[in-house]
C-alpha positions as CSV (number, residue, x, y, z in Angstrom):
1,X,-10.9,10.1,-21.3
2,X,-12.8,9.8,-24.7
3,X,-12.4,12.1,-27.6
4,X,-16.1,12.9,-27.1
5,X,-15.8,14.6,-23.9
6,X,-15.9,18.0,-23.4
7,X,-13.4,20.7,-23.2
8,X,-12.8,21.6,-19.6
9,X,-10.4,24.6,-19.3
10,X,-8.0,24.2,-16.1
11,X,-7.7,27.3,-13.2
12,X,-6.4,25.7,-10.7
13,X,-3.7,22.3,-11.2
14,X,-2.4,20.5,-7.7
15,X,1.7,19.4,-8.3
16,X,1.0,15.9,-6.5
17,X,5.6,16.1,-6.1
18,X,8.3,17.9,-5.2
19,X,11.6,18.8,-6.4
20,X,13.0,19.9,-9.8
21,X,9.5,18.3,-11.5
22,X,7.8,20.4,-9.4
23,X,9.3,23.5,-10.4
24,X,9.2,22.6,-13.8
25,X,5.4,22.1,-14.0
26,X,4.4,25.1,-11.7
27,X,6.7,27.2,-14.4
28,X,4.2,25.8,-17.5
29,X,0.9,26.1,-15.5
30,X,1.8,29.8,-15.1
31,X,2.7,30.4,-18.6
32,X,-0.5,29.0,-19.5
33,X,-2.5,31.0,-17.1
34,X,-3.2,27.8,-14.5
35,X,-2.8,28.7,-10.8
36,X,-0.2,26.2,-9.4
37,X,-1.1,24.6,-5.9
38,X,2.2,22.7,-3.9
39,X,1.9,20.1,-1.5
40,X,5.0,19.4,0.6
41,X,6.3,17.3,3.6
42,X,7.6,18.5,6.6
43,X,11.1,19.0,5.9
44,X,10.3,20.2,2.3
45,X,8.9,23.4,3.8
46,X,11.1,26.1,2.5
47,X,11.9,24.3,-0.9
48,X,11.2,26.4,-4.4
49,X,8.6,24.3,-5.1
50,X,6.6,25.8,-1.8
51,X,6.8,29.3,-2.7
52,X,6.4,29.1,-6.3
53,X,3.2,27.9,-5.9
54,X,0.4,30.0,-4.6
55,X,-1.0,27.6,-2.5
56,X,1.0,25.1,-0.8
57,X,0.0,22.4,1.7
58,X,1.8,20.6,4.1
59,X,0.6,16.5,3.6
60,X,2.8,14.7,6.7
61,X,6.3,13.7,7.9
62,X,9.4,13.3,5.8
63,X,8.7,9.5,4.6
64,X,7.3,9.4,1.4
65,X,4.9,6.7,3.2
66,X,3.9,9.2,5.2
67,X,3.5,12.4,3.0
68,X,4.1,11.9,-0.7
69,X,2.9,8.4,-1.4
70,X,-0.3,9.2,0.7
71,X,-3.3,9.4,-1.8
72,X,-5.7,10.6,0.8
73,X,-3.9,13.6,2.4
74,X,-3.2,14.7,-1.7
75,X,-6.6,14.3,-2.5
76,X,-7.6,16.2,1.1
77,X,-5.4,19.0,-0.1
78,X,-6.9,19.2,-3.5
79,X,-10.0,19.4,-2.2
80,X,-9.4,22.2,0.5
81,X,-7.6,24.1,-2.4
82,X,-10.7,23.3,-5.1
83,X,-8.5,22.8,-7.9
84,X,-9.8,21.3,-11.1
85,X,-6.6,18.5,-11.8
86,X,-3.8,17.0,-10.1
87,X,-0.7,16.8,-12.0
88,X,1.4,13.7,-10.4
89,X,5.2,14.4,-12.4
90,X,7.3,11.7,-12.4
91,X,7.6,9.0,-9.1
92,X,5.9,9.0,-6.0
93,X,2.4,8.5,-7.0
94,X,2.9,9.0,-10.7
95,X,2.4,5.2,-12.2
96,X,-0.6,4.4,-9.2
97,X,-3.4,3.3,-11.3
98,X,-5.8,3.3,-8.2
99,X,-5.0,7.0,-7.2
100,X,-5.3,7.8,-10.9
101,X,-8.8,6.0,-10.7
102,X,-9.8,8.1,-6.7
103,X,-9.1,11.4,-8.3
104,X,-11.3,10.9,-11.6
105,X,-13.9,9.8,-8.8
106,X,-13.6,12.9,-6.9
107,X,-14.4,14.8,-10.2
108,X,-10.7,16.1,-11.0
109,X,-9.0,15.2,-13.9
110,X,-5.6,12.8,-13.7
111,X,-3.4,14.8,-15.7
112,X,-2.0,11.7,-17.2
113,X,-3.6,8.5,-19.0
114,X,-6.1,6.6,-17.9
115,X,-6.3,3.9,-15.1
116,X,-5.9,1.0,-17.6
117,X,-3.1,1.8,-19.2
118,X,-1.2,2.6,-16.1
119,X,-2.5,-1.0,-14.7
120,X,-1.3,-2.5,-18.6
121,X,2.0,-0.8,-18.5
122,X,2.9,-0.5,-14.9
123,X,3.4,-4.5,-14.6
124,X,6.3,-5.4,-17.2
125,X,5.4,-8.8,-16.9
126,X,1.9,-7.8,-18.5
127,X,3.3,-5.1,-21.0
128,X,5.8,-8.0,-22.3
129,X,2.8,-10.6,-22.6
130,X,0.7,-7.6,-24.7
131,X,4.1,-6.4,-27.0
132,X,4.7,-9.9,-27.8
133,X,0.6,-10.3,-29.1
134,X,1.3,-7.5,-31.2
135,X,4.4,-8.5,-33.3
136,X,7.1,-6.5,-31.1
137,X,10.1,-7.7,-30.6
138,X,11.0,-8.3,-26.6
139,X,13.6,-10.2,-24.5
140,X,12.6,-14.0,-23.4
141,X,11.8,-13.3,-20.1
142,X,9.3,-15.1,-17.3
143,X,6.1,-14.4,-16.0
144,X,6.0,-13.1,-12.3
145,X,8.2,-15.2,-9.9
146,X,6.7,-16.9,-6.5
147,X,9.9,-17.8,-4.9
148,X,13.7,-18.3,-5.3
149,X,12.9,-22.0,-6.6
150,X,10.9,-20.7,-9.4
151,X,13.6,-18.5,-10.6
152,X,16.1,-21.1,-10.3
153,X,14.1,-23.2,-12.2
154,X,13.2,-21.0,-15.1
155,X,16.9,-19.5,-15.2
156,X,17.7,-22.7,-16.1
157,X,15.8,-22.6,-18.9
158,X,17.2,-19.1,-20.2
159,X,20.6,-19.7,-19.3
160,X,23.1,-17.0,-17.5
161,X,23.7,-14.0,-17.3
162,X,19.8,-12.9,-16.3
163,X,18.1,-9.8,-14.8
164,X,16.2,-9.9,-11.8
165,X,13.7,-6.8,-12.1
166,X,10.6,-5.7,-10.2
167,X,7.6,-6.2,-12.1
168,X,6.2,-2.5,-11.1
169,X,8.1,0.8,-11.4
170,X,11.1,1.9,-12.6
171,X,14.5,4.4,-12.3
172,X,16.5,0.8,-11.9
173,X,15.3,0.3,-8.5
174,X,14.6,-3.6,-8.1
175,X,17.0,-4.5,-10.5
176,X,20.0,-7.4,-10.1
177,X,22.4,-8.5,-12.8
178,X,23.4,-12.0,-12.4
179,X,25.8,-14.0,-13.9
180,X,26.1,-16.8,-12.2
181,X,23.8,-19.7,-10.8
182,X,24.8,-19.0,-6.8
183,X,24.1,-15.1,-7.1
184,X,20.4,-15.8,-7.9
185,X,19.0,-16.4,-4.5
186,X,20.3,-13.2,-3.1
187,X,19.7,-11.1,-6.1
188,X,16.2,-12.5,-5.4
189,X,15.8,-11.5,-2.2
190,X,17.7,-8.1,-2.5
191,X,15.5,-7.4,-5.5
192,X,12.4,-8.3,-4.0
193,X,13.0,-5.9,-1.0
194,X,14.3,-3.3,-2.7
195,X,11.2,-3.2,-5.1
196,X,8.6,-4.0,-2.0
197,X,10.4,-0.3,-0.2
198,X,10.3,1.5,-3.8
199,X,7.1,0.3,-5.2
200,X,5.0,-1.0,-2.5
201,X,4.9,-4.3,-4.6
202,X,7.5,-7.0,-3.8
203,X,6.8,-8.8,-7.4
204,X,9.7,-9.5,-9.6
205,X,10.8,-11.4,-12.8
206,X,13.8,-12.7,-14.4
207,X,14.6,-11.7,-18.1
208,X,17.5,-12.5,-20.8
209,X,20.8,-10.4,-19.6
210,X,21.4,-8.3,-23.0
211,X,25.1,-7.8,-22.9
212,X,26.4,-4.0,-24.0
213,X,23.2,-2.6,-24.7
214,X,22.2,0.5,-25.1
215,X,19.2,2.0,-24.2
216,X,17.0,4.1,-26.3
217,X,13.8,5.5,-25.9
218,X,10.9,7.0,-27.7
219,X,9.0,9.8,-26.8
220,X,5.2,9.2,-27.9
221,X,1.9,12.2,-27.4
222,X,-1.6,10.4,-27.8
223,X,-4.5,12.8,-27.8
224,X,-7.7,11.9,-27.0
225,X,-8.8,10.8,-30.2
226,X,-5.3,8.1,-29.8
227,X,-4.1,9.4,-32.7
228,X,-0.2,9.3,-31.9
229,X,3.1,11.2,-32.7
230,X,6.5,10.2,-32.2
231,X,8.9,13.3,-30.8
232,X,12.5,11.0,-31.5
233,X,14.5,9.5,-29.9
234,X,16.4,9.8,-26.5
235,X,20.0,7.9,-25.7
236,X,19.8,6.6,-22.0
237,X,23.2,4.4,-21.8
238,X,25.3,6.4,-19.3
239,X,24.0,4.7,-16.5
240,X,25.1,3.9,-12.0
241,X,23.5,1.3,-10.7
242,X,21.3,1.4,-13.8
243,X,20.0,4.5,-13.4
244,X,20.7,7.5,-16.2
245,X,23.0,9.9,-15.2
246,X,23.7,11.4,-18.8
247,X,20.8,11.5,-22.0
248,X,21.3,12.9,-24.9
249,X,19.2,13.3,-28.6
250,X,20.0,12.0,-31.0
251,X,21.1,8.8,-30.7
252,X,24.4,8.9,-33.0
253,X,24.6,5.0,-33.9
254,X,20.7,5.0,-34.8
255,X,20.4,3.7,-38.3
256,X,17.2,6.3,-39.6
257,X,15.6,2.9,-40.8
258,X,15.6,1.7,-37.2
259,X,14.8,4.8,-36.2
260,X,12.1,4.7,-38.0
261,X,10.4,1.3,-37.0
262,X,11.0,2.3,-33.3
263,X,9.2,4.9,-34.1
264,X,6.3,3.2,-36.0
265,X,6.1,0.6,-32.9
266,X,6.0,2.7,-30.3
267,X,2.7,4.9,-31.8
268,X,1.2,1.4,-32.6
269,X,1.2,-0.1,-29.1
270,X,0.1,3.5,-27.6
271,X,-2.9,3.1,-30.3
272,X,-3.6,-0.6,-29.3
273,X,-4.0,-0.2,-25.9
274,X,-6.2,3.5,-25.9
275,X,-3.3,5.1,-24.6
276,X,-4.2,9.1,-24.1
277,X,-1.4,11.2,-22.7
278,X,2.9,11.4,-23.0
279,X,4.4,8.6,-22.6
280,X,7.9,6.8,-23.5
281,X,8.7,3.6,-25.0
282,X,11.8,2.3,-23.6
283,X,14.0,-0.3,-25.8
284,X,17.4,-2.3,-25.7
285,X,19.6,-2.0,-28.6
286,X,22.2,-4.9,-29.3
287,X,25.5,-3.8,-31.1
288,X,24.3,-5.6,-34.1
289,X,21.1,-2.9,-33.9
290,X,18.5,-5.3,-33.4
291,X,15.7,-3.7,-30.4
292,X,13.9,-5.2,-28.5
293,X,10.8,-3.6,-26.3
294,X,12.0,-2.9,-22.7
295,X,8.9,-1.3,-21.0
296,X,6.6,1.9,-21.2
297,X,6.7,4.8,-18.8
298,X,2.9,6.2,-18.5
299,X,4.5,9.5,-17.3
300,X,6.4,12.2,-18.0
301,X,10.1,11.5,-17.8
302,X,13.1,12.5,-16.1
303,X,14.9,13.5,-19.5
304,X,12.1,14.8,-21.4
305,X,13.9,18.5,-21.4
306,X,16.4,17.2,-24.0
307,X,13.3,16.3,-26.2
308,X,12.1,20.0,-26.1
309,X,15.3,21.3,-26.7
310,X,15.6,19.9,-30.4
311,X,11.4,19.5,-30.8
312,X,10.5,23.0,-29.3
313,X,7.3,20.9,-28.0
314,X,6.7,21.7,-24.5
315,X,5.5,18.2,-23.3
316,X,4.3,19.1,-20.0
317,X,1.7,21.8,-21.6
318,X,1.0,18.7,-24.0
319,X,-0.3,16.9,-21.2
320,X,-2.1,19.4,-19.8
321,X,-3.8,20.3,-23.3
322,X,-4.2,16.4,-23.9
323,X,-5.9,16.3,-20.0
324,X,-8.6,19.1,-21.0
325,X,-9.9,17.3,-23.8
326,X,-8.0,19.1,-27.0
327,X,-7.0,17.5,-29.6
328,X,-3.8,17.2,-31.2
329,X,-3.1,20.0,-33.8
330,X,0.5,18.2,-35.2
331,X,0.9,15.6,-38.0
332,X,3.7,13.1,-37.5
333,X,5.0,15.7,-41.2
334,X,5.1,18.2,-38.5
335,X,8.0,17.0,-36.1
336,X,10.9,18.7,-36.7
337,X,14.2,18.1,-34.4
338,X,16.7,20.5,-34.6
339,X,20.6,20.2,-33.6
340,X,21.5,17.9,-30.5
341,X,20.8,18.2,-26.8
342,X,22.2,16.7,-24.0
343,X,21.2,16.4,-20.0
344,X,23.1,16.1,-17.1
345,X,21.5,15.0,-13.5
346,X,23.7,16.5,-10.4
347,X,23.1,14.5,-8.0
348,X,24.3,14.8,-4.0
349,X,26.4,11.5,-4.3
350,X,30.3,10.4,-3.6
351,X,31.5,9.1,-7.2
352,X,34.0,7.9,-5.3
353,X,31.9,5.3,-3.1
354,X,29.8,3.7,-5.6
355,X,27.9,7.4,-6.1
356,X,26.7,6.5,-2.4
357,X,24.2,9.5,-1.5
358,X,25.3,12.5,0.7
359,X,22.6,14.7,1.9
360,X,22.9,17.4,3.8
361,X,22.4,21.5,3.8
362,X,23.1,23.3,1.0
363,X,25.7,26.5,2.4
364,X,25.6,27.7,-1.3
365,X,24.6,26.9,-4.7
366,X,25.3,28.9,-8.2
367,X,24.0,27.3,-11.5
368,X,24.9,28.4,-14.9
369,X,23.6,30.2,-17.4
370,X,24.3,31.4,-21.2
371,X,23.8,30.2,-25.0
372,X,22.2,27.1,-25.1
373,X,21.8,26.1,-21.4
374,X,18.5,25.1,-19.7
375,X,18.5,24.6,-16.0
376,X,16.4,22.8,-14.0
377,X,16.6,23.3,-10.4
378,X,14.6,21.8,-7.0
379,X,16.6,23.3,-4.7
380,X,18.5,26.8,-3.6
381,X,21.0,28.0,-1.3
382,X,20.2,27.2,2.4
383,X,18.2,24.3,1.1
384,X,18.4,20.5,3.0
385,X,18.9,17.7,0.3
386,X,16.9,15.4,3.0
387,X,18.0,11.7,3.0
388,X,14.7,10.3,2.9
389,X,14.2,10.9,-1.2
390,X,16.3,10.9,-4.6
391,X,19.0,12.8,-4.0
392,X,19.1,15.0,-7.3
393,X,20.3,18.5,-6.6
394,X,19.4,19.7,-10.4
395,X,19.3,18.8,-14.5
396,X,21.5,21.0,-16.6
397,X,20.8,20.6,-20.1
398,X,22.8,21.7,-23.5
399,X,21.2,22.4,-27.2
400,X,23.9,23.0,-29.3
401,X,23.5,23.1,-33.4
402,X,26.1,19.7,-33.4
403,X,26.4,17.2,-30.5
404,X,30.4,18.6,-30.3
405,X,28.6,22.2,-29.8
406,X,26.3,20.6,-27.1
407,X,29.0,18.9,-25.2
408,X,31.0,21.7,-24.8
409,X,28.1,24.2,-24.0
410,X,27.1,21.6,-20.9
411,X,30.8,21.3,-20.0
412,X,31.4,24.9,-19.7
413,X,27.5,24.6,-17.7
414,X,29.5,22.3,-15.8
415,X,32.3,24.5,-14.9
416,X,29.9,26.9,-14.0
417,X,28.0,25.1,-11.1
418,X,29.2,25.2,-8.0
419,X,27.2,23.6,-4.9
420,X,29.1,24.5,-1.2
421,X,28.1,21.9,1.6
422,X,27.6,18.6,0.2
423,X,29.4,16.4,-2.0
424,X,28.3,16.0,-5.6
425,X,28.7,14.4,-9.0
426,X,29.9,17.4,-11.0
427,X,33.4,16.6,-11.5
428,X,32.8,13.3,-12.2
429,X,30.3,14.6,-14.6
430,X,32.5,16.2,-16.7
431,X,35.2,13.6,-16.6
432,X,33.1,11.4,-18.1
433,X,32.2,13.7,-20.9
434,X,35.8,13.6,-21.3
435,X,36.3,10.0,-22.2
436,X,37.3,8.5,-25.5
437,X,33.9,6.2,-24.9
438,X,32.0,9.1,-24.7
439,X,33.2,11.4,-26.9
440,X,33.1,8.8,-30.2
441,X,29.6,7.8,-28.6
442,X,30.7,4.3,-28.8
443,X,29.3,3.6,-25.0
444,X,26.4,1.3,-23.8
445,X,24.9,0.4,-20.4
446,X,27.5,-0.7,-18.9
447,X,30.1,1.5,-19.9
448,X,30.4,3.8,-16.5
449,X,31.3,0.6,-14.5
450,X,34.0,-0.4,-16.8
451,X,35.6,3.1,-16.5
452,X,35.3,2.5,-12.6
453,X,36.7,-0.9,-12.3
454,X,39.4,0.0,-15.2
455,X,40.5,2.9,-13.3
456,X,40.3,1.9,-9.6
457,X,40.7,-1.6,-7.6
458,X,40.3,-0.6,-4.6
459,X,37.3,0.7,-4.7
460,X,34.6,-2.4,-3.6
461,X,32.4,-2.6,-6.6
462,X,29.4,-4.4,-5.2
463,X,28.1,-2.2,-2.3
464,X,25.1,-3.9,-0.6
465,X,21.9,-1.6,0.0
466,X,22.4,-1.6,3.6
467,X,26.1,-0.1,3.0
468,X,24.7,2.4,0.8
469,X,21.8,3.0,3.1
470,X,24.2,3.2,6.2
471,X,26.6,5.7,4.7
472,X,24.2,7.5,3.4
473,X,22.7,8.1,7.3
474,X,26.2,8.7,8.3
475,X,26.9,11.0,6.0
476,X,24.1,13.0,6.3
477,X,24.0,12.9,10.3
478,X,28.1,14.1,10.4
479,X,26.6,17.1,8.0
480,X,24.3,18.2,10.3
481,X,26.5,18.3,13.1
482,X,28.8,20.5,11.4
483,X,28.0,24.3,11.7
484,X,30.5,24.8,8.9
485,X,32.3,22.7,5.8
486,X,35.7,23.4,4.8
487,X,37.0,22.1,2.0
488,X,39.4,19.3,2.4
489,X,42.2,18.4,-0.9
490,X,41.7,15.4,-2.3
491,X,44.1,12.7,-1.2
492,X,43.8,10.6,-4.7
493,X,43.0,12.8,-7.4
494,X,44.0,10.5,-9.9
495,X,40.6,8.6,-11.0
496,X,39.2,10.2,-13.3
497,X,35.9,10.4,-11.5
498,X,37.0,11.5,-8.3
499,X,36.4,14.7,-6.8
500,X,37.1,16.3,-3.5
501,X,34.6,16.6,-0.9
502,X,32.6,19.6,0.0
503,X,34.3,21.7,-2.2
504,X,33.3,25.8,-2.8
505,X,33.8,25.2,-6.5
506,X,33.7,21.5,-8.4
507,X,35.9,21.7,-10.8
């Protein structure tokens, strides 16, 4: 979209998702006075995200193949319903430059950037090539690999340990650490499925292993004129199986210099490509504070609430302003972060398997409230967490005035939650809050998996996908046999991240 066309106020916006992000952006379009319309699979039919919207329609089966990642039955619905944008969220469909591209052709806006820039920043191989023309910093990394021979040829060159990573998407899906020379081939292949299952694209890459990084990311809003703003910073190093499980803002080790030029960067590439929209700059920081550009998100993001905690910017009716054709009203003078936030992901996973995913029904659920606590929430009491997507139950989030205030608040959140059914990550949670890492904020990437490993040996600590896949199936076939959970004590309650199985309260 250019900054010379016209205004087109929004009635009616289509939530091309489901789940929390769902919620989240039907709760803004009615603020703003934008009827929200829900699309949902077949065993998504009595979620929140159905009946907060006014409309809702059904798009397929339970696959994401066949419901969620299907542009044509979205783009059927949106046209039964008449609705003048789609709003994609985060996943699914979200980074598809080609269903960006159908629904500007069907006359609806993308409430999002624009094809290109999807297409530019969806391949890291291509973002790398186009950050490294402009004078930003990146990690030596190859171009997209035919074969296992090509990787073992160009790891050669780089030397161990490397990353094998999927060239499209993200969330750490298509991702393998390896350290050594005979790990490659499988990390290749695992990679390579994992990303052709997630992504639809089987591409991957091999870049420069960065060892205890940590990962911090800039929040950047482009209007149509490109003119871009920088919203801070977010901290992204508690990580599983390289995906976030704990954000916070500020980052606490952040020199403001650094800050600064992360910053700076970040609102130069958006500029140089035409970006138009919110997006996020991702980068790796090295313990002597040297960055180095990771990849950019053309979305919103899981953790964006801890950004409008402390900014008091509500980025989802930025992208909806943005998608209309307004202008931005802010200077960069104008961003002002207050006190520190800090977001926790429950997810329906065993901690003590290798967070292995437990779906299942939902006999209960009570989230907390108070001071300082934001919730959000894709599911309720009675609710199936069905195995076939990401297994998030909910995102509680904590603004406190210091980062010791926001801790506590989202511990005591913590306390609060109780989900009856299903096995989840809230004990572990707040154990790792607990930590000496954590609370001097001296943690990186790899920082959960030390605490695993240090604390447990018998635990196996390289589960393959089919494991996780398996037990996963199991777990969620045994809870729907089961009329009825009861809890069961916890035979080994001395890890710190274990917690006992289907438990009334997790505490």
């Amino acid at each position: 979209m250019s900054s010379t066309d016209a205004i087109r106020t929004f009635k009616k916006v289509l939530i091309a998702n489901r789940g929390e992000i769902a919620v989240r952006i039907a709760r803004t379009l009615r603020v703003m006075g934008i009827s929200p319309v829900a699309v949902y699979s077949d065993v998504d039919r009595r979620a929140p995200h159905v009946w907060m919207a006014d409309e809702a329609y059904c798009v397929g089966h339970a696959p994401a193949t066949e419901s969620y990642l299907r542009p044509d039955k979205i783009l059927e619905a949106a046209k039964i319903a008449g609705v003048d944008a789609i709003h994609p969220g985060y996943g699914f469909l979200s980074e598809n430059a080609d269903f960006a591209q159908q629904v500007e052709k069907e006359g609806l806006r993308f409430i999002g950037p624009s094809p290109q820039s999807i297409t530019l920043m969806g391949s890291k191989t291509a973002a790398r090539a186009r950050m490294q023309e402009i004078g930003v910093p990146c990690i030596p990394g190859s171009e997209a690999l035919k074969d296992v021979h090509e990787a073992e040829e160009f790891a050669k060159t780089i030397g161990f340990p490397i990353l094998v990573k999927a060239a499209a998407g993200g969330g750490g899906k298509g991702m393998r650490l390896v350290k050594a020379p005979e790990e490659l081939a499988s990390a290749f292949r695992s990679a390579q499925s994992e990303a052709l299952k997630s992504f639809s694209d089987d591409t991957v890459f091999i870049e420069k292993a960065v060892m205890n990084p940590r990962h911090v990311e800039i929040q950047i809003v482009s209007g149509p004129d490109h003119r871009t703003l920088w919203l801070g910073e977010r901290e992204c190093s508690m990580q599983r199986r390289h995906q976030k499980i704990i954000e916070e803002t500020p980052c606490g080790v952040l020199d403001d210099d650094i800050r600064h030029q992360m910053g700076e960067i970040s609102c130069k590439l958006a500029e140089d490509i035409g970006y138009v929209g919110v997006g996020t700059v991702e980068f790796l920081l090295d313990e002597e504070q040297n960055f180095y550009f990771l990849e950019m998100n053309t979305r919103l993001q899981v953790e964006h609430p801890v950004t409008e905690l402390c900014s008091g910017i509500d980025l989802v009716e930025a992208q909806i302003r943005i998608a209309e054709g307004h202008l931005l009203r802010l200077e960069q003078k104008d961003i002002k972060r207050q006190g520190h936030a800090i977001e926790a992901r429950i997810y329906a996973e065993d901690a003590n398997h290798n967070f292995i995913p437990c779906p299942g029904d939902i006999e209960d659920l009570i989230l907390p409230a108070g001071p300082g606590i934001r919730v959000d929430c894709g599911v309720s009491s009675g609710f199936e967490v069905p195995r076939y997507y990401d297994p998030m139950i909910a995102k509680i989030s904590a603004w406190g005035t210091t980062r010791e205030e926001a801790c506590n608040r989202l511990d005591r959140a913590l306390r609060e939650t109780a989900v009856k059914g299903i096995t989840s990550n809230t004990v572990f949670l707040r154990q790792l809050l607990k930590t000496k890492e954590f609370k001097s904020g001296q943690y990186h990437t790899g920082t959960v998996e030390e605490l695993k490993v240090k604390d447990s040996k018998d635990i196996p600590q390289n589960v393959s996908d089919l494991a996780i896949i398996a037990g996963a199936i199991t777990e969620f076939e045994k809870n729907k046999s089961q009329s009825r959970h009861s809890a069961q004590p916890n035979q080994d309650s001395t890890s710190w991240w274990r917690s006992p199985p289907n438990t009334w309260r997790n505490r």
